[in-house]
C-alpha angles and dihedrals in degrees: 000000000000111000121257104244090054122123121230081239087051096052093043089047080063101062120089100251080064105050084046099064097038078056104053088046087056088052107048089035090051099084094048087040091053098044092048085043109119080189126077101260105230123232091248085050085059113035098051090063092048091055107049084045083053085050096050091047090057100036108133096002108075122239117269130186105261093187097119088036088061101049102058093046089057095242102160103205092177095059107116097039116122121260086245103056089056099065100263117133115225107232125015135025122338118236121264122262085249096045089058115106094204123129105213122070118195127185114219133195105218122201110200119198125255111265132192083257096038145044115226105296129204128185147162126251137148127233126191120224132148093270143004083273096049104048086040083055093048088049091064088043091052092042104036095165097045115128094210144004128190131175122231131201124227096250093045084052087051096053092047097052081052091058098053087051098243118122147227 
């Protein structure tokens, strides 16, 4: 039963075409909201937006895992993630590739920059993280000047060895 001191506009403010609508304005107003914001933006205020913006990408698709999407396109999910949280230590040395407890390996073709001493360099080399992301993510942290990275799958590195006419 509505209660008796609501408004039409308040009732119809209730249904979910609504509540739609008032979700997908959060969403798209949260980045400039957070970004005018003199207080700190908690994690609920963000996420919230994120996910019914989430929701409205997906509405009527479905919702299908982009990881290895993402990946290629060079979307770095794990950007704003602190150092610390990514396994780097703040003061002295990183651990080795084999002293890393992580479960994923991904191999990573790294572009350096020219330098007065050196033309543009690219090589191959493999990083550990929880997931394809992550360790994409730890690639850029371990490499900070790097031009490009790109990650590689087995098979693509494969291929490539095959090309060049090296083997296995």
């Amino acid at each position: 039963m509505p209660d008796q001191n609501q408004t039409l506009v308040d009732m119809l403010m209730q249904t979910w075409p609504a509540r739609l609508a008032q979700s997908a304005v959060n969403g798209v107003m949260a980045p400039g909201r957070a970004w005018a914001s003199d207080v700190p933006i908690t994690t609920d205020q963000m996420i919230q937006p994120a996910m019914d913006m989430a929701g409205l990408a997906t509405f009527g698709t479905g919702a299908f895992p982009a990881t290895a999407n993402e990946l290629r396109a060079g979307i770095r999910t794990y950007q704003s993630v602190p150092d610390s949280l990514m396994g780097f230590r703040k003061n002295g040395p990183q651990k080795g590739y084999s002293e890393t407890n992580y479960p994923h390996s991904q191999n990573v073709e790294i572009t350096l920059p020219p330098t007065p001493y050196a033309s543009r360099e690219t090589f191959s080399d493999q990083i550990m993280g929880m997931n394809p992301n992550h360790a994409y993510e730890r690639a850029w942290r371990n490499w900070p000047d790097a031009l490009h990275i790109t990650p590689v799958s087995p098979n693509d590195a494969m291929i490539a060895a095959l090309l060049k006419g090296g083997g296995t």
